[in-house]
N, C-alpha and C positions, 0 to 999 in steps of 0.2 A: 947406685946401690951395688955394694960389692957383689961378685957370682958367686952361690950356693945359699946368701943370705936373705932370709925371708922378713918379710912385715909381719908383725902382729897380727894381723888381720887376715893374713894369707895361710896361716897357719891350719892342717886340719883340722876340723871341729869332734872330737872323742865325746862319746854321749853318757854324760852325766847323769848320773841317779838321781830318781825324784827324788826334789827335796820339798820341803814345804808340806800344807795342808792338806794336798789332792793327790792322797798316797792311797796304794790298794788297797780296800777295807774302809774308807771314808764315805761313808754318805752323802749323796748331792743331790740337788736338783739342775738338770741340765735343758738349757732352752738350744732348740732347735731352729735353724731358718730352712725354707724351700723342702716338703711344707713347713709350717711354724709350728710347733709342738713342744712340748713341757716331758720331761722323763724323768722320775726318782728311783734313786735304787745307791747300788755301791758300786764304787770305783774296782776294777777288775785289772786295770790298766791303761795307763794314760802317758801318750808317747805322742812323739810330733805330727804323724799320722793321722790320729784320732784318738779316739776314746771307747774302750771296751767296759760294758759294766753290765751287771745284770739288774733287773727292776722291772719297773711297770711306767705304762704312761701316767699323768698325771690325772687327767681325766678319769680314771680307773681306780682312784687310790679310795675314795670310800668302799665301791666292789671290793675287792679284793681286803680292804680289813675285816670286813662283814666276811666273807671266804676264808677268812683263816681264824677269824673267832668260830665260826660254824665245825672247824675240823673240813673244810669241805676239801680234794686234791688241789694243788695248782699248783705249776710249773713257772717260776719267774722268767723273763724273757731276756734272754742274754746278747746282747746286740752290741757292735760296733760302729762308732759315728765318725766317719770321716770328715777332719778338722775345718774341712769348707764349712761343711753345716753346722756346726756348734758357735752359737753365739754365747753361751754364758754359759759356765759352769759357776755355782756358788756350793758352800757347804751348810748341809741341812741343818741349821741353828734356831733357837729361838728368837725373834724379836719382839725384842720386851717385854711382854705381858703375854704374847701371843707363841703357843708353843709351837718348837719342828714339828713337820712330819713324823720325823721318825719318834718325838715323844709321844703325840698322838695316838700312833698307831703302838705305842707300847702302852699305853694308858687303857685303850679298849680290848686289845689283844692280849695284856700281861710277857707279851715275846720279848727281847732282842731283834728288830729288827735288818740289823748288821751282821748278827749269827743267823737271822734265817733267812736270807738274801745273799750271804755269803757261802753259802753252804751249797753243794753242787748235785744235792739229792734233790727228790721231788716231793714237794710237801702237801701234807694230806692223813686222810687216816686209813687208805685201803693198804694194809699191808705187804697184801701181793705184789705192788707195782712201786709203794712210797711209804716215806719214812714219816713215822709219825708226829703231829705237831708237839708233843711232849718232849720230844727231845732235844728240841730248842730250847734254852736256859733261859724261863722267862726273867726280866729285868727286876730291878728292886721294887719294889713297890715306896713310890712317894709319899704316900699317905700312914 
């Protein structure tokens, strides 16, 4: 190979902007290995790294729609996953007959799940400390 000429392969690698489905503001449910854990919420950022999103466990998602139908405070949990541990990211869809999450919890709640998970205030109805659940755009109503 001539000198100064590179392969294909050899070439720097320049880090491309996400492209596709699992862009910031997307919804997912993300499976965990070591421990094994389920986590829903929104994409905050998703780089080779890992993955930054805010949300809730899965185990937790009846609580917490019951807490924000209530008006009760709560602070979604903003976490980072480094990409050892992420077995599966998918995005929060319905299959078939059986809605998302995130319809789910717009169905009980009347919210935008993705506006109020996206949103980097603290939600709730104490004033003093958090912005109130009203100010999240609830969704269209299906009915």
């Amino acid at each position: 190979m001539p000198k100064g000429s590179q392969r294909e392969d050899d070439r720097p690698t320049e880090q491309m902007p996400a492209r596709g489905p699992f862009l910031a503001g997307s919804m997912v449910v993300v499976t965990l290995a070591n421990p094994r854990d389920k986590f829903w919420g929104v994409i905050l950022a998703l780089a080779p790294e890992g993955l930054s999103m805010r949300g809730i466990e899965l185990a937790s998602f009846d609580d917490f729609v019951v807490m924000v139908k209530d008006g009760e405070s709560f602070s979604p949990a903003v976490v980072f996953f480094p990409m050892h541990r992420i077995e599966r990211i998918e995005l929060d869809l319905p299959d078939g007959s059986l809605p998302s999450l995130s319809q789910r919890f717009s169905t009980k709640t009347r919210l935008d799940p993705a506006a109020l998970l996206g949103s980097s205030e603290r939600i709730g109805t104490d004033r003093r400390t958090s912005a109130s659940c009203s100010e999240v755009r609830p969704t269209e109503d299906p009915a």
